[in-house]
TORPA-4810 file (N, C-alpha, C, O; in nm, 3 decimals):
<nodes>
NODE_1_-1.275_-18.565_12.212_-1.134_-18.587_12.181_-1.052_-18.606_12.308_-0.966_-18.693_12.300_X
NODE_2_-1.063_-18.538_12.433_-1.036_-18.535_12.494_-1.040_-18.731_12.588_-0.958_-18.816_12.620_X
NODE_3_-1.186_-18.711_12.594_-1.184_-18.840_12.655_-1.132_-18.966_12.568_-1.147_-19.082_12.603_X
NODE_4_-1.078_-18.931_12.466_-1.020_-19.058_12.399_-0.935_-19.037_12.430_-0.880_-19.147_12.430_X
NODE_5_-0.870_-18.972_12.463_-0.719_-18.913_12.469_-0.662_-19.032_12.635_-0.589_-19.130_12.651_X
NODE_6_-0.766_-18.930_12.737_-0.773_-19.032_12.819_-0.752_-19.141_12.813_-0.647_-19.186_12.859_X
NODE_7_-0.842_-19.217_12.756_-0.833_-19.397_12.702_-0.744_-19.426_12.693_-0.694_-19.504_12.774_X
NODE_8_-0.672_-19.376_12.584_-0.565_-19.410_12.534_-0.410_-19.432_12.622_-0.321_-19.511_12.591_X
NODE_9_-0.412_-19.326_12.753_-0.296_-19.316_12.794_-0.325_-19.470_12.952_-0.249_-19.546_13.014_X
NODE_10_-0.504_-19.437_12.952_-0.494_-19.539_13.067_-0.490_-19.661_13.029_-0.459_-19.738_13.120_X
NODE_11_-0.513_-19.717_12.912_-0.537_-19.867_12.872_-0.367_-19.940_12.889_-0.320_-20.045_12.933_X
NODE_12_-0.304_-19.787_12.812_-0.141_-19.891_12.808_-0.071_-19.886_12.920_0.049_-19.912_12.912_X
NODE_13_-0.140_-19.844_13.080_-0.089_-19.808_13.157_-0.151_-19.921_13.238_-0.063_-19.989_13.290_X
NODE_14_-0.245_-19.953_13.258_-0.368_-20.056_13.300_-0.281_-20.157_13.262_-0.194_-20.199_13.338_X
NODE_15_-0.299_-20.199_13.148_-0.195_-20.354_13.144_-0.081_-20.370_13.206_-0.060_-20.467_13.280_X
NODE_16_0.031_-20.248_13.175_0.138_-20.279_13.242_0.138_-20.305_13.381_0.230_-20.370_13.432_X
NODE_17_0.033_-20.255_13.455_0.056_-20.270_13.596_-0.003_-20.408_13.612_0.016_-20.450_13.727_X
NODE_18_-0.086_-20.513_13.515_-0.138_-20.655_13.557_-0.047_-20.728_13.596_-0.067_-20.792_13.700_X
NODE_19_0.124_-20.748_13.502_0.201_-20.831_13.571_0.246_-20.825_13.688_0.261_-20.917_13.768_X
NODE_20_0.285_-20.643_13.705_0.322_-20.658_13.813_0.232_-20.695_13.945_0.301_-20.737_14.038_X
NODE_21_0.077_-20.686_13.973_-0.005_-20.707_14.046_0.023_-20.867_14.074_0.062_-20.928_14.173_X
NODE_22_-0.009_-20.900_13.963_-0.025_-21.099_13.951_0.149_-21.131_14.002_0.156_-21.229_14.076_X
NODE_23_0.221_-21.095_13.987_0.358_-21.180_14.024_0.372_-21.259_13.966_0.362_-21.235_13.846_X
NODE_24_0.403_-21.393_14.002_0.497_-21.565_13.957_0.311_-21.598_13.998_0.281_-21.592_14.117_X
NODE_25_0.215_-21.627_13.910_0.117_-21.688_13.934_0.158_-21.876_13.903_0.120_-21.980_13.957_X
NODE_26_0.229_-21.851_13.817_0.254_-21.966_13.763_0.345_-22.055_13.796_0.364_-22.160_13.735_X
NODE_27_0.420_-22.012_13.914_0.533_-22.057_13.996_0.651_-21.983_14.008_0.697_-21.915_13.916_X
NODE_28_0.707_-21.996_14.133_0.821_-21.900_14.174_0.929_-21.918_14.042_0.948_-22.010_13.963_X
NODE_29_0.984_-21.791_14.058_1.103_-21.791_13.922_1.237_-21.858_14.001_1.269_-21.877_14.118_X
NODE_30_1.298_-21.882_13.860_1.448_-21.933_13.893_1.555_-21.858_14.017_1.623_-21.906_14.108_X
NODE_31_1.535_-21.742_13.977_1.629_-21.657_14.048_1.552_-21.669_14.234_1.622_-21.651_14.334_X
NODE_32_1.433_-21.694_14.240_1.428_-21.724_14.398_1.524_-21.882_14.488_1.554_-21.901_14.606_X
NODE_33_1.543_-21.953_14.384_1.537_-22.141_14.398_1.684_-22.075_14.488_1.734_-22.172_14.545_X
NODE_34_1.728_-22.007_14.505_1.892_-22.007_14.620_1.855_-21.913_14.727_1.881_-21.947_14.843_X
NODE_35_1.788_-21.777_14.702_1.738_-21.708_14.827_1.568_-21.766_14.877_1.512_-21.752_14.986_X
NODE_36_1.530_-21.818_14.779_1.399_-21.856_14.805_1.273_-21.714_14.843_1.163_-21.699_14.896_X
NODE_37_1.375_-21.639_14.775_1.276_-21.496_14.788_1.187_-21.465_14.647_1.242_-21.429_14.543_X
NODE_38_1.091_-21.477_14.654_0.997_-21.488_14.481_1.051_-21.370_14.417_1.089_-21.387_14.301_X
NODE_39_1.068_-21.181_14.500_1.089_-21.098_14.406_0.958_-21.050_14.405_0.954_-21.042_14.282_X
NODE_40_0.848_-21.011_14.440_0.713_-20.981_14.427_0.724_-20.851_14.434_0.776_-20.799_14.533_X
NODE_41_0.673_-20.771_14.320_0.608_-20.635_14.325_0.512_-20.575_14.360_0.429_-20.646_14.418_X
NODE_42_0.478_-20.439_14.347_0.358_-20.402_14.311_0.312_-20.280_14.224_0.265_-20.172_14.261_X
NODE_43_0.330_-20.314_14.135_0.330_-20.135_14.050_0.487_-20.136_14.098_0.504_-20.138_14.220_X
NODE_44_0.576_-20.136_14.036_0.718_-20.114_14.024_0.786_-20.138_14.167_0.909_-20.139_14.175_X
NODE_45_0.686_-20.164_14.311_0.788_-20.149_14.425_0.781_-20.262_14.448_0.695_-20.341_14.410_X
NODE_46_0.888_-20.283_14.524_0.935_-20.448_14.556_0.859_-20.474_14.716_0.865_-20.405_14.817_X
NODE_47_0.778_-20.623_14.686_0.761_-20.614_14.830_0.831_-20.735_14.899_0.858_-20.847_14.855_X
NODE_48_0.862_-20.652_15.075_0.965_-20.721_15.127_0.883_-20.855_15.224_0.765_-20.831_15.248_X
NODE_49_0.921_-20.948_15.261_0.909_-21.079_15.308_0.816_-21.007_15.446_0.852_-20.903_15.501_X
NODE_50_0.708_-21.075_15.481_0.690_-21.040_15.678_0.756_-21.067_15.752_0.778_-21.188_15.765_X
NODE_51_0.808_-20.996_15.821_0.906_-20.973_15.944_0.844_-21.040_16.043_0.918_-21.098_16.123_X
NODE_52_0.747_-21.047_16.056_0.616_-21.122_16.187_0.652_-21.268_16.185_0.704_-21.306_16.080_X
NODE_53_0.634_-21.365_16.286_0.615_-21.483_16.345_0.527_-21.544_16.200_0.422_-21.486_16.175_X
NODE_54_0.565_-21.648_16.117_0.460_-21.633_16.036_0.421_-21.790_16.084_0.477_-21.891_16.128_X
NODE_55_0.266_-21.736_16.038_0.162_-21.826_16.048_0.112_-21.954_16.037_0.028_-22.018_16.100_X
NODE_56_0.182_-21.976_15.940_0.232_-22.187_15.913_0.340_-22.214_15.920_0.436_-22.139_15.901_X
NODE_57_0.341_-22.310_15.944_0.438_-22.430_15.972_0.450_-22.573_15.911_0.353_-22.647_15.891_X
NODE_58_0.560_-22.598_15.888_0.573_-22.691_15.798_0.586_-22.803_15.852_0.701_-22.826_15.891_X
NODE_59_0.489_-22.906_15.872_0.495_-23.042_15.901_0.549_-23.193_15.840_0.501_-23.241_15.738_X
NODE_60_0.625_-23.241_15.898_0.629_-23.368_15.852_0.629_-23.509_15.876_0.737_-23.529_15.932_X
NODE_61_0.592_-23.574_15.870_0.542_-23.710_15.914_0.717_-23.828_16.010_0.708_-23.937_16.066_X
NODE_62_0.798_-23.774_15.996_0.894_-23.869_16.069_1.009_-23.737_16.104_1.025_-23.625_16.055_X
NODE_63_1.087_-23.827_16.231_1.211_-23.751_16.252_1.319_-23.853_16.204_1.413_-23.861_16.282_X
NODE_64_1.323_-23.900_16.139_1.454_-23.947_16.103_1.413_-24.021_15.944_1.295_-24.043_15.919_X
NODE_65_1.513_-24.053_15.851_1.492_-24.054_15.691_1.602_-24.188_15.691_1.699_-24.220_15.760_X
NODE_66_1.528_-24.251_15.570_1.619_-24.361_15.520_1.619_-24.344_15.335_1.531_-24.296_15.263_X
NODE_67_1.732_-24.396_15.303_1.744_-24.386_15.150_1.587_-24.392_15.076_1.517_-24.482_15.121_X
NODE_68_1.546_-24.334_15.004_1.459_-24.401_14.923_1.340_-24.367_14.970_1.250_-24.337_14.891_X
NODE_69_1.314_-24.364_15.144_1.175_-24.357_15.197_1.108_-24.238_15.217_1.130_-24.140_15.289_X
NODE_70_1.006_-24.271_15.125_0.924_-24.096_15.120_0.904_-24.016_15.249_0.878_-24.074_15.354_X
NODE_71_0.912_-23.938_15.245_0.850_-23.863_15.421_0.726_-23.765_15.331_0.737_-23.736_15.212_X
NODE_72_0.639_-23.734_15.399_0.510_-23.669_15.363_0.536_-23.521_15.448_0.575_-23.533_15.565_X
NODE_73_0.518_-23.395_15.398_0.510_-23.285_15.475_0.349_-23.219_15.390_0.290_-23.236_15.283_X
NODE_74_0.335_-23.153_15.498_0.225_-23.005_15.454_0.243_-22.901_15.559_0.300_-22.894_15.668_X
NODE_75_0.170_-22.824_15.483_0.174_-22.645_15.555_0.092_-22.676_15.638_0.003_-22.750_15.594_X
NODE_76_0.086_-22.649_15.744_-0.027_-22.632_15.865_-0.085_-22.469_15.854_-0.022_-22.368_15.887_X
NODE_77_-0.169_-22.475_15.820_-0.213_-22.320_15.853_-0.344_-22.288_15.794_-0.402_-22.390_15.759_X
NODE_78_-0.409_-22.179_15.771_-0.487_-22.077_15.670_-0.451_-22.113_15.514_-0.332_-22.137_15.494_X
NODE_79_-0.525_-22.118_15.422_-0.515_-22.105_15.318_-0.378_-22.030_15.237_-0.342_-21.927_15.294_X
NODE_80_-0.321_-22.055_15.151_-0.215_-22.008_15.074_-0.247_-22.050_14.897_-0.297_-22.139_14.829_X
NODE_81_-0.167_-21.891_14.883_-0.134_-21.917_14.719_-0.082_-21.980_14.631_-0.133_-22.045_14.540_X
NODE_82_0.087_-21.947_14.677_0.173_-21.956_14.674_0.260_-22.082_14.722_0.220_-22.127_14.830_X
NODE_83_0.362_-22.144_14.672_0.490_-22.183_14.736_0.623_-22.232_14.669_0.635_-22.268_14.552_X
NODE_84_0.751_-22.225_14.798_0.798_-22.280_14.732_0.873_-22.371_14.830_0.886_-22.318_14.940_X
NODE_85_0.940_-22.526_14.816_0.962_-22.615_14.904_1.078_-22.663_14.838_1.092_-22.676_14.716_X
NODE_86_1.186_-22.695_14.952_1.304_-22.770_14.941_1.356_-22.852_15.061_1.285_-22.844_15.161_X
NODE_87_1.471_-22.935_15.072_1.498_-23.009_15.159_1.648_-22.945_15.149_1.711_-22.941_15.044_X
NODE_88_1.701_-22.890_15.290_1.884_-22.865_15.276_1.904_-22.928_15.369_1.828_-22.988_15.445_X
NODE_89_2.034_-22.911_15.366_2.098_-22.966_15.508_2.093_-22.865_15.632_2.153_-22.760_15.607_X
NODE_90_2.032_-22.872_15.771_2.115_-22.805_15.837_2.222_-22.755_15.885_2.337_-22.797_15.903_X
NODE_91_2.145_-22.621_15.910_2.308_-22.510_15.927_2.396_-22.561_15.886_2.481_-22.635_15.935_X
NODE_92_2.369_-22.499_15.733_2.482_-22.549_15.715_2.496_-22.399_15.564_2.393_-22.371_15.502_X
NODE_93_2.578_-22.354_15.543_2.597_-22.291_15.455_2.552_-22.333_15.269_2.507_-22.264_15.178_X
NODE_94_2.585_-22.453_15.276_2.533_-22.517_15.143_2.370_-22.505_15.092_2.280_-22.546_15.165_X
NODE_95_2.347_-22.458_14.985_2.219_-22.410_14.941_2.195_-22.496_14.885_2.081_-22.469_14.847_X
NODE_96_2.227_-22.630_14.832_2.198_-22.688_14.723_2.108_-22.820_14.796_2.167_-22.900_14.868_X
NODE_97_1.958_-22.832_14.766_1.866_-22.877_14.790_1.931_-23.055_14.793_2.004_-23.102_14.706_X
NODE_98_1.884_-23.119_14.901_1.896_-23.237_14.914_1.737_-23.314_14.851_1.626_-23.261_14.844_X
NODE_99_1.789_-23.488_14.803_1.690_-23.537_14.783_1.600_-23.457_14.697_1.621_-23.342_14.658_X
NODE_100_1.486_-23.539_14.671_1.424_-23.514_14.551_1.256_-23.534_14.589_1.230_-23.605_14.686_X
NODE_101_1.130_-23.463_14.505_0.978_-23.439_14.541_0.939_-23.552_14.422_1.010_-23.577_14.324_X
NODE_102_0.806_-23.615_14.455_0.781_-23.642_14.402_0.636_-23.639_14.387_0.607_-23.542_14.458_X
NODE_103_0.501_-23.695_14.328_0.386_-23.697_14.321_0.301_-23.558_14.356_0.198_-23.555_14.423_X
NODE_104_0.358_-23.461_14.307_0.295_-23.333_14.341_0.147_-23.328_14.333_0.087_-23.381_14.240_X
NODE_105_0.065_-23.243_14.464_-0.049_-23.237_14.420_-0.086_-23.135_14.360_-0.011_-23.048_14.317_X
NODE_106_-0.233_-23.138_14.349_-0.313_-23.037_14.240_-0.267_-22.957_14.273_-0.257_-22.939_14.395_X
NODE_107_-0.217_-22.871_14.184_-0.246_-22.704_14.155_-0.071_-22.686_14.214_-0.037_-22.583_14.270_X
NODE_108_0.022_-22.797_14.190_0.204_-22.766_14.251_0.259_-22.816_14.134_0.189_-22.880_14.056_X
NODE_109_0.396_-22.790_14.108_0.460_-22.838_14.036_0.592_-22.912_14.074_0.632_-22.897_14.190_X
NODE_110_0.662_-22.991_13.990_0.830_-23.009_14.033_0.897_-22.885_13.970_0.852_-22.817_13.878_X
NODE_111_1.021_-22.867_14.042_1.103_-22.778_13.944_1.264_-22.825_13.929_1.268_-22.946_13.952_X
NODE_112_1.364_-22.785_13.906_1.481_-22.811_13.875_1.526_-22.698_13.948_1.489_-22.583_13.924_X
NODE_113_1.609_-22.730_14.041_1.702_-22.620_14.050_1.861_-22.656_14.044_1.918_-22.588_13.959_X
NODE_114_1.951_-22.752_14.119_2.025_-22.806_14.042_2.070_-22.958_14.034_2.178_-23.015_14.022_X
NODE_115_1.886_-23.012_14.050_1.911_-23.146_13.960_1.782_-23.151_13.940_1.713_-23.063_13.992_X
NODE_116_1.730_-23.234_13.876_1.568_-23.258_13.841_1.486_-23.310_13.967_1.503_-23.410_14.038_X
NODE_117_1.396_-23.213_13.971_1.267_-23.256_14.086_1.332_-23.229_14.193_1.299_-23.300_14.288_X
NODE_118_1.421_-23.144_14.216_1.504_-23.091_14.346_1.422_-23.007_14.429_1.472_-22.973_14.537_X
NODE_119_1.322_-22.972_14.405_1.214_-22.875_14.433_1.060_-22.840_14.401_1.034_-22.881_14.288_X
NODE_120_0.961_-22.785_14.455_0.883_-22.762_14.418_0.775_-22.641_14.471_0.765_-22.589_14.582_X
NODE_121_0.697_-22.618_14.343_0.638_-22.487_14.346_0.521_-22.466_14.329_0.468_-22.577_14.329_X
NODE_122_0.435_-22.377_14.313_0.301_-22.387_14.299_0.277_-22.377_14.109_0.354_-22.340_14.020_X
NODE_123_0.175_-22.413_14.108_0.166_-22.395_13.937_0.026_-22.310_13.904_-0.032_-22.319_13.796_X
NODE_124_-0.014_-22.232_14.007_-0.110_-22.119_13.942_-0.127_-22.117_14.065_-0.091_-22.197_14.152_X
NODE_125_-0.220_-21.960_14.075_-0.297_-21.908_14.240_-0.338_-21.950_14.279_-0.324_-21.923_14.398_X
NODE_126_-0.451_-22.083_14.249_-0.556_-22.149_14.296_-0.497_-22.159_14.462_-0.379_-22.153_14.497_X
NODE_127_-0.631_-22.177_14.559_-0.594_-22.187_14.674_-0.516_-22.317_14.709_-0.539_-22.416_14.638_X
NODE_128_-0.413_-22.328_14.826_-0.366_-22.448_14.865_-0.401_-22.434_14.998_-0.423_-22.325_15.051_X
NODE_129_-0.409_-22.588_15.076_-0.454_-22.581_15.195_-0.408_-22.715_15.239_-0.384_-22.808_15.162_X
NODE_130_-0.393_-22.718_15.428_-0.366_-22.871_15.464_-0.400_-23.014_15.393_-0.377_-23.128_15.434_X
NODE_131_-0.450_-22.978_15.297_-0.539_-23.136_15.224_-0.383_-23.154_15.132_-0.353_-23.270_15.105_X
NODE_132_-0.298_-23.057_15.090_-0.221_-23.056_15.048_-0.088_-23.142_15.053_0.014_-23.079_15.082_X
NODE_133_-0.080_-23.239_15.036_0.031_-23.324_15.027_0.164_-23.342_14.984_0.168_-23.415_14.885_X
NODE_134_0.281_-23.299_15.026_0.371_-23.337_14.953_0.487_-23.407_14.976_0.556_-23.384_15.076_X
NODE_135_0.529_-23.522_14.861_0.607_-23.607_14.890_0.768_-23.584_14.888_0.816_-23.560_14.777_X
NODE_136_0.859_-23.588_15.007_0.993_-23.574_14.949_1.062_-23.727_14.958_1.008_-23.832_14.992_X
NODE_137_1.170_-23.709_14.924_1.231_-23.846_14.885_1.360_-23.829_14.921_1.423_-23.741_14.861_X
NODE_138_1.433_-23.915_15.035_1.545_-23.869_15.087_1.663_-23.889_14.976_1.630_-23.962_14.882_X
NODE_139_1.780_-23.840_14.973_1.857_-23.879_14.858_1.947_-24.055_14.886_1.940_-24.104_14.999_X
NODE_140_2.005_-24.112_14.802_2.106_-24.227_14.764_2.211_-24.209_14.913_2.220_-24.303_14.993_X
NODE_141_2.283_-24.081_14.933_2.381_-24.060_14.998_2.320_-24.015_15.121_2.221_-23.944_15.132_X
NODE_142_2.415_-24.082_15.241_2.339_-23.979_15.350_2.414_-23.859_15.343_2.530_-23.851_15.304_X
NODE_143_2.314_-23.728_15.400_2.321_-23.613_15.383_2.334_-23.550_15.531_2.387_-23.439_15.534_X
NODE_144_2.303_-23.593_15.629_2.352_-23.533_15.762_2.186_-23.494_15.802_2.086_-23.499_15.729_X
NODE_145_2.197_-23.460_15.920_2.041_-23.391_15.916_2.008_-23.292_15.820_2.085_-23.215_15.763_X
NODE_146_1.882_-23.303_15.809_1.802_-23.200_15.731_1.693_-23.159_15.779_1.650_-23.198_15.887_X
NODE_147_1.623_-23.061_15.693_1.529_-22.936_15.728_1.413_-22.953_15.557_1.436_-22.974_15.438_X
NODE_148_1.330_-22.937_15.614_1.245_-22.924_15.494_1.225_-22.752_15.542_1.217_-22.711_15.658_X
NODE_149_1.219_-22.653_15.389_1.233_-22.502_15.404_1.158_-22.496_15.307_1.162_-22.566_15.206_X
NODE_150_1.047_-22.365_15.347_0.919_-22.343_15.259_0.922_-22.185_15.256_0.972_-22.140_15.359_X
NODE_151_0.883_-22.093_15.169_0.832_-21.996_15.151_0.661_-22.003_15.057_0.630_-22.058_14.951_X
NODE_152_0.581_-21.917_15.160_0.490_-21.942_15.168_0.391_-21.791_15.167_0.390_-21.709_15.258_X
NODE_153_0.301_-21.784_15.018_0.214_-21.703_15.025_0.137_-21.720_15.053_0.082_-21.823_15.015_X
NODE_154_0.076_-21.631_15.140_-0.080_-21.618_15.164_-0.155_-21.541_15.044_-0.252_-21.577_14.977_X
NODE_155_-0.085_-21.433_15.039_-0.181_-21.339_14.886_-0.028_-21.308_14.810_0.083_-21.346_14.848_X
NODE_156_-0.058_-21.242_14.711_0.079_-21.187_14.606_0.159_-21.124_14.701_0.282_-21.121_14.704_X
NODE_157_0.032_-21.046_14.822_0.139_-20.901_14.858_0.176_-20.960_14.985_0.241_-20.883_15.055_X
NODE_158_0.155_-21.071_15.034_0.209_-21.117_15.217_0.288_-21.261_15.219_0.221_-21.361_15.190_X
NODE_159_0.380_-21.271_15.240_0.467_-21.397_15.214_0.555_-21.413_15.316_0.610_-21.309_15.348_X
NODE_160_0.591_-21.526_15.388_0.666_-21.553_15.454_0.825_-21.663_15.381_0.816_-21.733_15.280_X
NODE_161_0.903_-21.653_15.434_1.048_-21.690_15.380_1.146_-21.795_15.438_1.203_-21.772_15.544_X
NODE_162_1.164_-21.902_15.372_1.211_-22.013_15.477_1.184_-22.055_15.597_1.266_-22.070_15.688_X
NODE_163_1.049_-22.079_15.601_1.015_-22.145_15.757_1.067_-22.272_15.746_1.035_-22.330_15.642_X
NODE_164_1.137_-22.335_15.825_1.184_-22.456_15.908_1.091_-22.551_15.948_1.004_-22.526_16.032_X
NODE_165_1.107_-22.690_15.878_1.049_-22.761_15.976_1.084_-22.813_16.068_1.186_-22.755_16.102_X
NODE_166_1.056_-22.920_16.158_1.142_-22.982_16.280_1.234_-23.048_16.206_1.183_-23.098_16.106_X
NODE_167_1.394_-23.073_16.220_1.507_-23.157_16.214_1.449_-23.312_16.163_1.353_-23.368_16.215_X
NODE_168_1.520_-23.361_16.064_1.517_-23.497_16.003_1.667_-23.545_16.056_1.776_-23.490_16.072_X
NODE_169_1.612_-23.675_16.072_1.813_-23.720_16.079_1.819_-23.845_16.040_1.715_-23.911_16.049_X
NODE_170_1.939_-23.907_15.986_1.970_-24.023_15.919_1.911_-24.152_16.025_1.906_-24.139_16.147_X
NODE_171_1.878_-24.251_15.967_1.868_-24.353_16.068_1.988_-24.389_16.086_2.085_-24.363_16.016_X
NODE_172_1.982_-24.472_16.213_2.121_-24.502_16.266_2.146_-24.630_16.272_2.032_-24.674_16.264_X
NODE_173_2.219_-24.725_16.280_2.222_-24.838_16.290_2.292_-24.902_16.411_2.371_-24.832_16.474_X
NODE_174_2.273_-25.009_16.442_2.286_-25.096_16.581_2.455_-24.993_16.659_2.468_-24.969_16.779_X
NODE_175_2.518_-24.969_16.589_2.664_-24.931_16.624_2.657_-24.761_16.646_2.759_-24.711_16.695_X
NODE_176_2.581_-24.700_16.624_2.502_-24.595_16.644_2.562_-24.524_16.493_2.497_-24.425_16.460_X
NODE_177_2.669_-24.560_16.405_2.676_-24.517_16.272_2.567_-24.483_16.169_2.488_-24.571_16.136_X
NODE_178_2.561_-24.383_16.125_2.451_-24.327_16.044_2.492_-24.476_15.919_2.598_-24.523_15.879_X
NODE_179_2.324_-24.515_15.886_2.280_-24.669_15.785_2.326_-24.576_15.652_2.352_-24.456_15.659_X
NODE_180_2.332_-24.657_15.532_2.366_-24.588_15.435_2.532_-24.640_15.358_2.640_-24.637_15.417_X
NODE_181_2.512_-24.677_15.243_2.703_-24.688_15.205_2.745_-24.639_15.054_2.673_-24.645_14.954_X
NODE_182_2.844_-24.603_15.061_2.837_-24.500_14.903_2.885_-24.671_14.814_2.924_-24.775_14.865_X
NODE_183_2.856_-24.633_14.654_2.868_-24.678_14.586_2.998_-24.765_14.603_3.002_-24.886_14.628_X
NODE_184_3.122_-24.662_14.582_3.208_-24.703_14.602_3.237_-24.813_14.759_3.299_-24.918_14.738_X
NODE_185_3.216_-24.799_14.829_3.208_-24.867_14.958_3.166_-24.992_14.945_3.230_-25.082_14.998_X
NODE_186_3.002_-25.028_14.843_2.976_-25.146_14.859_3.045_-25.191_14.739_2.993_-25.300_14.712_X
NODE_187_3.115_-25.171_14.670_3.196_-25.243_14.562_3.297_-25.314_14.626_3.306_-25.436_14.624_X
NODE_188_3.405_-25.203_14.705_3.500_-25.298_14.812_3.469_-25.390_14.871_3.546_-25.486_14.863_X
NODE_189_3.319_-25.411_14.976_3.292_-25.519_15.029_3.249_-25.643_14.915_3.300_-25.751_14.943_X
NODE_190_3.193_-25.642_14.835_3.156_-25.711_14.671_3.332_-25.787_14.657_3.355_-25.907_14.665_X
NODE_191_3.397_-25.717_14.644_3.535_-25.708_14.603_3.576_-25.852_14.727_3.629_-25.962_14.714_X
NODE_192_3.520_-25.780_14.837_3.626_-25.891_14.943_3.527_-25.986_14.942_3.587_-26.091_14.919_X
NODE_193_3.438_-26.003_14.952_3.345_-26.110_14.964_3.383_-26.223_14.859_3.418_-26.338_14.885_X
NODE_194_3.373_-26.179_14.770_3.417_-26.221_14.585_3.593_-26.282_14.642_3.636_-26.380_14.582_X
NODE_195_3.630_-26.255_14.689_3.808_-26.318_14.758_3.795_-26.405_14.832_3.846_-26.516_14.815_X
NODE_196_3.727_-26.373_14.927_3.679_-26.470_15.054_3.674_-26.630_15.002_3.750_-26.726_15.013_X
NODE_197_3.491_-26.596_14.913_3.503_-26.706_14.883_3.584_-26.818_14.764_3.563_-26.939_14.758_X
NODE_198_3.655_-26.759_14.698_3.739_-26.761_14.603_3.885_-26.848_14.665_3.934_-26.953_14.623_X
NODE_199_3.914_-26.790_14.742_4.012_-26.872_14.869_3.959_-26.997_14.942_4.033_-27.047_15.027_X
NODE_200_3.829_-27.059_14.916_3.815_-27.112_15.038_3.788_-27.228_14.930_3.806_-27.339_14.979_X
NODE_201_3.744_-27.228_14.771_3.740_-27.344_14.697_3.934_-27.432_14.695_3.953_-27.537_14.634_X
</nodes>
């Protein structure tokens, strides 16, 4: 009697502690996409980010971005679980992810944070590693320089928190003006062009 008794109190105690062990296996939750902090437990305690120099680094294939043109980044490092990836602006107080991911590889997902495919995450534990590819996509508008920013597990319980990659910056054009024209902008020139020649019949 006794040892059932046992059973009984460890089985419903045993499960409860699986979620907390496993974490976001399935990809970082909503509530990280602005601190980019996952929230990871362990058995009820929260564990905090490594304070240490961490170990990868986030690479990417160009220093400077044009509308439309993919740039390629990956983690340089050791094996990882985990992630989660965005594009902001530098220093700059604004959290809200520039540009957009696309063609995720195995074992990542897109996510939404506040527009579609603004981000992306891992989509189960399976290992990730440099073979790992991922595509960002600069946005329509220029955005000023930017930063591709990763948080990055190694296991559930060791994670590092917004590592930086090197500086992106707008291409520039012959006048040294950042290339690029808002909607509105090329309508006015449309507008005068459309006068120009309109005057000259």
């Amino acid at each position: 009697m006794e040892r059932w008794t046992a059973c009984q109190i460890f089985i419903p105690l045993f499960m409860i502690s699986i979620p907390c062990v496993l974490g976001y296996g399935s990809g970082a939750p909503s509530s990280a996409f602005e601190t980019m902090t996952p929230g990871h437990s362990n058995v009820g305690t929260d564990l905090a980010p490594q304070s240490s120099e961490s170990p990868y680094t986030i690479d990417v294939n160009a220093t400077t971005y044009e509308q439309g043109k993919p740039i390629e980044v990956t983690v340089k490092g050791a094996g990882y679980k985990g992630i989660l990836m965005q594009a902001r602006k530098k220093d700059s107080d604004d959290v809200t992810p520039v540009g957009t991911w696309t063609n995720p590889p195995n074992n990542t997902q897109l996510v939404e944070c506040e527009a579609p495919d603004d981000a992306l995450t891992h989509e189960n534990d399976a290992n990730k590693d440099e073979g790992s590819v991922y595509t960002w996509i600069p946005p329509d508008d220029i955005a000023g320089i930017v930063e591709i920013i990763a948080t990055v597990a190694e296991t559930h319980d060791i994670y590092w928190v917004k590592i930086p990659s090197s500086e992106i910056s707008p291409v520039e054009d012959g006048s040294g003006a950042e290339m690029g024209a808002s909607p509105s902008m090329l309508l006015m020139v449309a507008v005068f062009i459309g006068y120009l020649i309109s005057n000259r019949k």
